[in-house]
N, C-alpha and C positions, 0 to 999 in steps of 0.2 A: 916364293914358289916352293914347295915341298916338294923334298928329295924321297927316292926308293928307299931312302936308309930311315926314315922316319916313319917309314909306313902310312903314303899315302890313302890307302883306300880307307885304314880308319879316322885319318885325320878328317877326310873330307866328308867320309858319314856324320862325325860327330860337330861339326864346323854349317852343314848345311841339312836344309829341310829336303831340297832336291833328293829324289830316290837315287840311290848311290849302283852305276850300271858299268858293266867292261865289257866295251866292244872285244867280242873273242875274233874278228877278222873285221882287218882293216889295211888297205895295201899303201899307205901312206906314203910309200918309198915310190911308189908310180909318178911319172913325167906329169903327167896330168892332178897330181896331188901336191906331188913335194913340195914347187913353189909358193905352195899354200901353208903351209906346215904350218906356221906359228898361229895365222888366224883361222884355222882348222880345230886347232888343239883348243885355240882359248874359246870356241866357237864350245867347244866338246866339254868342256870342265863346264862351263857356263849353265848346260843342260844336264849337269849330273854325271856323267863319266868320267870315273876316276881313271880307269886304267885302259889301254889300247894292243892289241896283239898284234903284230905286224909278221905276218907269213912270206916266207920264200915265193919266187915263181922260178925263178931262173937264176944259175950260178952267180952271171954277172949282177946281181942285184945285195948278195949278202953285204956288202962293205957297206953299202948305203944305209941299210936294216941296220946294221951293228950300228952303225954311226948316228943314226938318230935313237936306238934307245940307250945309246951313251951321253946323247944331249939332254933328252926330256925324260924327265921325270914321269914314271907311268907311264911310257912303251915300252913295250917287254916282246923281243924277236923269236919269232920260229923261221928257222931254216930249214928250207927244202927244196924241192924241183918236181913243180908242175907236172902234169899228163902233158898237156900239149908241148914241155919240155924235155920229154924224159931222153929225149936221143943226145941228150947233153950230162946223161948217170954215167959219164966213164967213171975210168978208175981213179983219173984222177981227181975229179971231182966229188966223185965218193970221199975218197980220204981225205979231203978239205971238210966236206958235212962232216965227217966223223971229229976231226980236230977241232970244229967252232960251236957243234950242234949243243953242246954243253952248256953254253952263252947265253941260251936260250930257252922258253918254258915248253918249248914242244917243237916238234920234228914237221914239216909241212908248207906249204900245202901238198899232197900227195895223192894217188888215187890211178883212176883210170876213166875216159871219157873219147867215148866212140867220134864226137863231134871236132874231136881234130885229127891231121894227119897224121902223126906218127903210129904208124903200126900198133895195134892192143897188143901183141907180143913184149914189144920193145917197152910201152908204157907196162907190162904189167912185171918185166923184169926191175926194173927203174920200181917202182911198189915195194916189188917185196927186200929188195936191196934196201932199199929207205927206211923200212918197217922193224929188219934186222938191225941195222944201226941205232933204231929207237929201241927196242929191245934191251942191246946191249950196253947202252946208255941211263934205260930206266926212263925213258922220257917219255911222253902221252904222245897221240899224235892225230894231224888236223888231216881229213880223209874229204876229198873231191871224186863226188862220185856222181857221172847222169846215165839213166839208163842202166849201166850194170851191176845192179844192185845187189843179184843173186851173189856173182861172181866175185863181187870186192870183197861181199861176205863170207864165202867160201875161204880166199885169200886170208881174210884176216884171221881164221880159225885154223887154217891150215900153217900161219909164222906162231901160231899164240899169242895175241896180239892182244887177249885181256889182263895179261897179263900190267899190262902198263896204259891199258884206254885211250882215251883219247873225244875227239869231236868229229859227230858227220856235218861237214861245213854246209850250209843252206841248203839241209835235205828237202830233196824232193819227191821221195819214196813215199810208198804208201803206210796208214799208221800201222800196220801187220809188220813191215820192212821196217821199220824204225824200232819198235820192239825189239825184231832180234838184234840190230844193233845195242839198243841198249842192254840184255843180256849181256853182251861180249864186254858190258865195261864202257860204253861209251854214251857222251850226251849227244842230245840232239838240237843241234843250233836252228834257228828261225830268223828271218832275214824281212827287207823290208818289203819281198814278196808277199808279206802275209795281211798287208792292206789292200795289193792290187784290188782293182776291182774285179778280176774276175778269177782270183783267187779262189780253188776249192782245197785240193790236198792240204796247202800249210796251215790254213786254219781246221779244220779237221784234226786235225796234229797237233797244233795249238791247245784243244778243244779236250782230245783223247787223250794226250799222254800225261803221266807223273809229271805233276811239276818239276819235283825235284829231277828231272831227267832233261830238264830242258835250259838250253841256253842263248846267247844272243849275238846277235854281230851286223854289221853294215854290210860288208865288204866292198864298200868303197872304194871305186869309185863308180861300182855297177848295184842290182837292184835297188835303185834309190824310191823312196816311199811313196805313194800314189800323191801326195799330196804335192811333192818336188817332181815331177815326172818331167823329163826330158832336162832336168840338170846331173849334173857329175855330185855320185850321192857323198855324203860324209857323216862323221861318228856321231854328231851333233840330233841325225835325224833320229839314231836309232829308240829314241823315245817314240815314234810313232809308232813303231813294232812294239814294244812295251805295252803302251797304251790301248793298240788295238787287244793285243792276248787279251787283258784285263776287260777290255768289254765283250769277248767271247767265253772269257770264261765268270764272268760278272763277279769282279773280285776287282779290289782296290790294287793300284799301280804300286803304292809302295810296298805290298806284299810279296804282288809278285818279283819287284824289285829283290826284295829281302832272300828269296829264294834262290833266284837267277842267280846272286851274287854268291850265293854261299855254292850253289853247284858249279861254279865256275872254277873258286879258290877248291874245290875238293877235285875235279878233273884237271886241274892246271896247279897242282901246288906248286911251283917254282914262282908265282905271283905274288903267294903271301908269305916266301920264303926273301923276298930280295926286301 
């Protein structure tokens, strides 16, 4: 098995045919995942995935993220706290993120989303507290955003936030809204939403945007691909998202593989740094 220290992702490009893909969000540290772990991973390398990002949701969850990208080879943790968690950004747990966020290739998942209870106040102080520790760290950061798209945007021009970029995780914005994202520095992930069958925006998006602007992720164990519908999705699948771009935008898979990969190690250099 190839270690971080040998540099997986070129080993395994030059080692196999498969187009070489990083899932940029993947919650592998979830109950519903973890006892899976080994035959998940080997499920994922199988199809081509060399490398795996595993994002924060909640405080209690970092020990387990550290601890599985301390076991496997090619996970690599972002720590953060959820929207639907932010009433848990004390202080104390700020200066934990702050002390561990290092360990990691980005700050996240973060953001703001109307669809759970904690107060938009309280999620949007929980943001930009998050946003300021990625700052002052130099870290990118993985942004969870539904619905308030004006505002997240606001937000992230109002900490300076291009400063240091980042990813809009499984945007759902329109491609107008995703532009000014990318402006500010940031890519635009695509998720296994973009097979649904009644999929319009993310293929649109798909369709419209710079390749080079564009990136990929499961986020497993939810939008799993039209073809797995009604299982708990995993990294393995997200070749069906690949696949589909490539026939929207009629252009071979390992191209767009070739891109995705390179926009991913340029938004996330702590990847091709371990």
């Amino acid at each position: 098995m190839l270690t971080k220290s040998t540099g997986i992702i070129q080993d395994q490009k030059d080692s196999a045919e498969l187009p070489v893909i990083i899932d940029t969000h993947c919650h592998l540290d979830l109950e519903t995942l973890f006892p899976r772990l080994n035959e998940l991973l080997s499920n994922a390398r199988a199809a081509g995935v060399a490398a795996f990002v595993v994002p924060g949701v909640h405080p209690d969850g970092w020990d387990r993220i550290r601890h599985i990208a301390l076991c496997e080879p090619g996970v690599y943790p972002a720590f953060g706290i959820h929207p639907m968690h932010s009433d848990h950004a004390t202080r104390k747990n700020l200066g934990i993120l702050r002390s561990i966020a290092g360990q990691g290739v980005a700050i996240g998942e973060i953001g703001l989303d109307p669809a759970y209870q904690v107060p938009l106040e309280v999620q949007e102080q929980s943001f930009r507290d998050q946003l300021r520790i990625a700052i002052e760290l130099n870290l990118p950061v993985l942004v969870h955003c539904r619905r308030h798209f004006q505002r997240t945007l606001q937000i992230l021009k109002e900490e300076k936030v291009s400063k240091i970029g980042g990813i809009m995780h499984a945007f759902s914005g329109s491609t107008e809204m995703a532009k000014e994202f990318i402006h500010l520095g940031f890519a635009i992930s695509l998720s296994g939403t973009i097979t649904w069958d009644n999929a319009i925006r993310p293929r649109r998006i798909a369709e419209d945007l710079p390749l080079s602007s564009i990136v990929l992720e499961t986020d497993s164990p939810d939008m799993t691909p039209q073809q797995f519908r009604g299982q708990l999705n995993q990294p393995a699948w997200i070749k069906e998202t690949l696949h589909t771009i490539a026939t929207i935008r009629d252009m071979n898979p390992n191209d767009i593989a070739a891109s995705v990969l390179a926009n991913t190690k340029r938004i996330l250099p702590g990847i091709q740094k371990s």
